[in-house]
N, C-alpha and C positions, 0 to 999 in steps of 0.2 A: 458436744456436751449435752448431757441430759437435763432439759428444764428444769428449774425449782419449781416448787407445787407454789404457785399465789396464797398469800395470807392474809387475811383480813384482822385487825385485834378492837377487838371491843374494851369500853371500859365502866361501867356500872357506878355513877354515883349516884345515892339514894335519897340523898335531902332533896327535899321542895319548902317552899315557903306556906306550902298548903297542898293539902289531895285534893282533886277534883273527883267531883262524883263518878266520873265513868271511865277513872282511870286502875285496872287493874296490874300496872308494871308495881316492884315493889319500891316504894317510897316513905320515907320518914322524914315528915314537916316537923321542918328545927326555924327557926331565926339563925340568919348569915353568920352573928356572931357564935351561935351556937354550936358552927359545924367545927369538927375536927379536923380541920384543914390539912395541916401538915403528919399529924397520927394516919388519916386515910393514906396521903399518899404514901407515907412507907409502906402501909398494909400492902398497897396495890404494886409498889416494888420490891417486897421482901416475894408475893404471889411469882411475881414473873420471872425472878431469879429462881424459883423454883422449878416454874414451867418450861425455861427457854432450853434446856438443853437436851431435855424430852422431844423437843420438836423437830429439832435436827436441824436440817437446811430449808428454810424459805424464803422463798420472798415478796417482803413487806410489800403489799397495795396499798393500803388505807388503813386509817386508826380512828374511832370514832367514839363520842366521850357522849355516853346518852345518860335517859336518869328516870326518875328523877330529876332535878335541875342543875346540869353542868356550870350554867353559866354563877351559880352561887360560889364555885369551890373558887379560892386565892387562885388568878390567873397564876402566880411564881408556883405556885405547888402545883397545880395541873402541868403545867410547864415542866417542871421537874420529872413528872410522870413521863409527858411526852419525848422528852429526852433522853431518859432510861428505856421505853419501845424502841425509839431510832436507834439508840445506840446497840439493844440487843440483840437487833436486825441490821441487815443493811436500810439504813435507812435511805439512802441518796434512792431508791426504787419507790418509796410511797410515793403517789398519786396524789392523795386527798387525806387531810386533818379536819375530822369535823368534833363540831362543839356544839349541843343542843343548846337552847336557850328561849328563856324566858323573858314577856317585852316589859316586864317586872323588873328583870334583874340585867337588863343589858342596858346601856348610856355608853356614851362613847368613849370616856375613860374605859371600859370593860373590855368595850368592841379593840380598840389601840392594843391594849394590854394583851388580849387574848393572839392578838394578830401578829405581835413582839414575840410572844415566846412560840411560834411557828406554826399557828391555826392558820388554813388554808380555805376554812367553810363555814358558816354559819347559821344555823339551821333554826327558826326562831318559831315559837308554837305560836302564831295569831290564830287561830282558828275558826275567827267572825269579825267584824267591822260592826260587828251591831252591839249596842250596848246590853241590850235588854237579855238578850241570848249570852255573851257574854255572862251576866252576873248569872242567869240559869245554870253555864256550864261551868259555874264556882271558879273562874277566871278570875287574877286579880289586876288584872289590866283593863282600862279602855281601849275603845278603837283609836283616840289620836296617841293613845300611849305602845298600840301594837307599831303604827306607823313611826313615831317615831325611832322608834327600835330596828325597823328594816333603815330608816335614812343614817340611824348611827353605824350601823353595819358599813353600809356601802362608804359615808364620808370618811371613815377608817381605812378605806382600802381596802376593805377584806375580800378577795379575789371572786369570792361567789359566796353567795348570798341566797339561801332557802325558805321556805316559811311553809306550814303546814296548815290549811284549812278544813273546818268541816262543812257538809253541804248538806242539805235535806234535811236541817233542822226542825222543829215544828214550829208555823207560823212566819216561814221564811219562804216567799215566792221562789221561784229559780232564774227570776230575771235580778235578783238583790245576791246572790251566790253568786251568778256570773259577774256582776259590777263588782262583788269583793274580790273574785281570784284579779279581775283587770286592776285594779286598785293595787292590789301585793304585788301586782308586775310595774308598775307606773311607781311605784316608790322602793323599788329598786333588786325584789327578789326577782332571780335568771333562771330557778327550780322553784316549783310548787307540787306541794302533795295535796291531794285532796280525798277527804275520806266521807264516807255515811258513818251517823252517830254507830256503834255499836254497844248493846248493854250487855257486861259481861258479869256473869255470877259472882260476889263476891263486893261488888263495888255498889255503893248509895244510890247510885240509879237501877240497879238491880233489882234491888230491895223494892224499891220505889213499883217495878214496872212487874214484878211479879203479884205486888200487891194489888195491880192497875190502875197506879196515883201515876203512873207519870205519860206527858203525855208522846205522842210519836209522831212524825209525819206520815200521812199514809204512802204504799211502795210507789203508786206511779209517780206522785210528786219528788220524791227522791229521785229517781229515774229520771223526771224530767231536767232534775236539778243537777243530776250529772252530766247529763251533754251538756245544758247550756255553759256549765265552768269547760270543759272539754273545749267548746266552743271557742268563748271569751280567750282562752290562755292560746287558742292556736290564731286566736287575728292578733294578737301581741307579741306571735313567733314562735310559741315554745310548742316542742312537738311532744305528744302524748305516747310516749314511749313505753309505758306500761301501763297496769290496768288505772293504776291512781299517781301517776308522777308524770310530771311534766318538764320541758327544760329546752333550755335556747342552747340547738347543739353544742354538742364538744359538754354540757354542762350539766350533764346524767351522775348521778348519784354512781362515784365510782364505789362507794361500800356496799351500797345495798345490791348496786348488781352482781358484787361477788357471789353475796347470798344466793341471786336469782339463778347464779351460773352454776351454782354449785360450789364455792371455793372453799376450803378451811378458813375457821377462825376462830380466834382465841380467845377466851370470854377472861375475864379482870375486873376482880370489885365485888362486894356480898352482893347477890343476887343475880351474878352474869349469868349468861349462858355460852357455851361454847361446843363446836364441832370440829375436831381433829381424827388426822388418820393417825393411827399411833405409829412410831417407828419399828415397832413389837410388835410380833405376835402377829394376826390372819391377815394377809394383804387383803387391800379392798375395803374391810371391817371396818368403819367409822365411828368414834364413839363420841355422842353428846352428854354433855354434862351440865348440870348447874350448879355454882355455889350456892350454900345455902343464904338464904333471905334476911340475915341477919345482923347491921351492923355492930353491934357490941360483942357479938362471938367474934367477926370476921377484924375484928379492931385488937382483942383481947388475945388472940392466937396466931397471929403475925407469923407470928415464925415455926406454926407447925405443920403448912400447907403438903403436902404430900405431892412430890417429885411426878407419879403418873397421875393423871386425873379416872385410868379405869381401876387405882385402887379402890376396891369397894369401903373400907374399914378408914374411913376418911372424916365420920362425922367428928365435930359439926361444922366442919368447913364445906365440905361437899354434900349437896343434898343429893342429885342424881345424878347416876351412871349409867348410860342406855348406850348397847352396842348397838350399832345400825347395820345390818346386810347388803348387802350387793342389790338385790331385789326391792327393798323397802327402798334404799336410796336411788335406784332407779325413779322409785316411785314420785321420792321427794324433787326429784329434776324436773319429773311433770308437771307436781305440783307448782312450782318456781316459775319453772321455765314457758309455762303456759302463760305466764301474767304478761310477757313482754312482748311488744311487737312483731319481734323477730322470731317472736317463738321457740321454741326446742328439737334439736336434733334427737331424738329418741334414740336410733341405730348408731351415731357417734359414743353418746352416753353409754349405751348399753351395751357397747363394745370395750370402751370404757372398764364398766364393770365387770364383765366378765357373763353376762345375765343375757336372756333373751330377750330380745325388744318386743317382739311379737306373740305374745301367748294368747289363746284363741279368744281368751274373755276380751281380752287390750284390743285384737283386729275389728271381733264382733263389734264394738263398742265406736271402733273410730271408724268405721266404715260407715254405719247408722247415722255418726254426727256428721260425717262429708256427706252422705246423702242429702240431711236434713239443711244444709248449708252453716251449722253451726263452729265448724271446723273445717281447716285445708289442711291438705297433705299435698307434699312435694318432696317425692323420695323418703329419705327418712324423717325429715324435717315437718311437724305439727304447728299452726297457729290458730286463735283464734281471731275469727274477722272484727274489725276496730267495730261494728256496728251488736256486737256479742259480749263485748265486755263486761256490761252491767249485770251479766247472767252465768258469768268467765268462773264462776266455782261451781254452778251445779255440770256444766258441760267439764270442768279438769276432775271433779270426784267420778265420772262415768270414765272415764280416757286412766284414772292410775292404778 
């Protein structure tokens, strides 16, 4: 029998209780009682009843409920949601249910509930242990209130337990990052991501940093502030499996490595994003989409979602439709596939595709980086070495 293609579904809720300055995903700060609890989730299964028979045969990996702040939506109606994925698919195949959250909006009534209606993961924004930082990154948590949101997790049961940090704050040593990631493992996260600030156009610290009001840490400190968490999370056991995730084996982020692998997946909810092979039309041809950013259109039009996502004449449900080639998604495999460990098969993939893996700019390029030691090559297979990661996107934009 011929494998089913793996799927990943995504799910897009866009309330918070508040933006953060350097948040540009789209989000609309409501009060809990304010969101549309049970209106969304029809929107998001009248959506999928429309997508699921477009996609043919998969099977389900992982479903993952990002935001925005997930953990705001009525566990019973997120639940409902998740029940209409599994049941669309096979479900008894997923892997991994995750549910972002906020140490705001999680207690362990939450943690129970979310766990009840069949959450497998939970993935919780701390981002610092510091107060003062905190209030800077317009967090509306403390640190004993991040932590106790990782212990409500775990005394729930909830099988794995995430939390996401930043490092290379300004004014933050890199011995005080390391103590935080050891801390989010010591009260009960088994994954950790860990990122540098980034200031994105469009978002209040942007504003701020183009003006040169806001301040930064300089690079080497950041640098340095990376190995030490790298450090700290690997004497606690968790291996550094990609350029910014961490995890005590067996407890890798099965969504996001679909991403990294390359896998389809389904985007759900204003403002998703989504990548599908189409059953139709050029094989190989991949097309992303995004809903549009909206939730009172995506709430008010429920039921006029359009069966293909590469109809073009879709607004304003649909803001983008981008076919992707055989060549470009090669590309994007590099891009991916270079953050992990294990690195990427180039010559599988691009066999794969139907594409050449070696075109003379690609050899020129990776021969220069094996010289220079910044890259290995074994056969077809590319990594970068664990000591190059902090540099892991200027060496994958020369290699795609």
């Amino acid at each position: 029998m011929t494998p089913r293609a793996p799927l990943g579904v995504y799910v897009h809720f866009p309330w918070c209780l508040a933006k953060c300055p350097y948040c540009d995903f789209y989000s609309v700060p409501a009060a809990r009682d304010a969101v549309p609890h049970r209106s969304y989730a029809d929107a998001v299964l009248a959506e999928l009843g429309r997508r699921r028979d477009w996609l043919g045969d998969r099977e389900l990996r992982s479903v993952f409920f990002g935001g925005g702040t997930p953990s705001l939506w009525d566990p019973r109606e997120l639940g409902r949601v998740l029940t209409g994925i599994l049941s669309a698919f096979d479900g008894s195949s997923a892997e991994e249910i995750t549910v972002e959250c906020n140490p705001s909006s999680l207690d362990p009534a939450c943690a129970r509930a979310l766990l009840d209606v069949g959450v497998s993961r939970l993935s919780i924004g701390v981002q610092s242990l510091d107060a003062r930082q905190l209030q800077w990154l317009g967090r509306l948590h403390d640190p004993r209130g991040a932590l106790a949101a990782l212990e409500a997790a775990a005394a729930a049961g909830t099988p794995r337990v995430a939390a996401d940090l930043l490092f290379g704050l300004p004014g933050a040593a890199p011995a005080q990052a390391a103590a935080e990631a050891a801390a989010l493992v010591d009260h009960g996260a088994s994954h950790v991501s860990t990122y540098a600030l980034t200031i994105e156009a469009g978002t209040r610290f942007g504003t701020l940093a183009r003006a040169g009001r806001l301040p930064l840490a300089p690079d080497d400190a950041v640098a340095d502030a990376y190995f030490a968490v790298a450090g700290a999370l690997s004497a606690r056991g968790l291996v550094h499996y990609e350029t910014s995730n961490h995890a005590r084996p067996g407890e890798e982020a099965r969504h996001n490595l679909g991403y990294w692998w390359g896998h389809e997946y389904l985007g759900l909810g204003a403002g998703a994003w989504g990548t599908v092979c189409p059953s139709v039309g050029a094989p190989g041809v991949r097309l992303r989409y995004r809903n549009a950013p909206s939730a009172g259109d995506y709430l008010a039009r429920a039921g006029d979602w359009p069966a293909l996502p590469l109809e073009r004449a879709a607004p304003p449900l649909v803001d983008e439709v981008e076919p992707i080639p055989p060549e470009t998604a090669l590309s994007e495999r590099i891009l991916l596939g270079l953050r992990l460990a294990t690195g990427v098969d180039v010559a599988r993939e691009a066999s794969r595709l139907g594409v050449d893996p070696w075109p003379p700019r690609r050899e020129r390029a990776v021969e220069a980086l094996v010289a220079s030691g910044r890259l290995e090559r074994e056969g077809g297979v590319l990594r970068v070495p664990r000591q190059h990661w902090f540099v892991a996107d200027n060496v994958i934009s020369r290699v795609m």
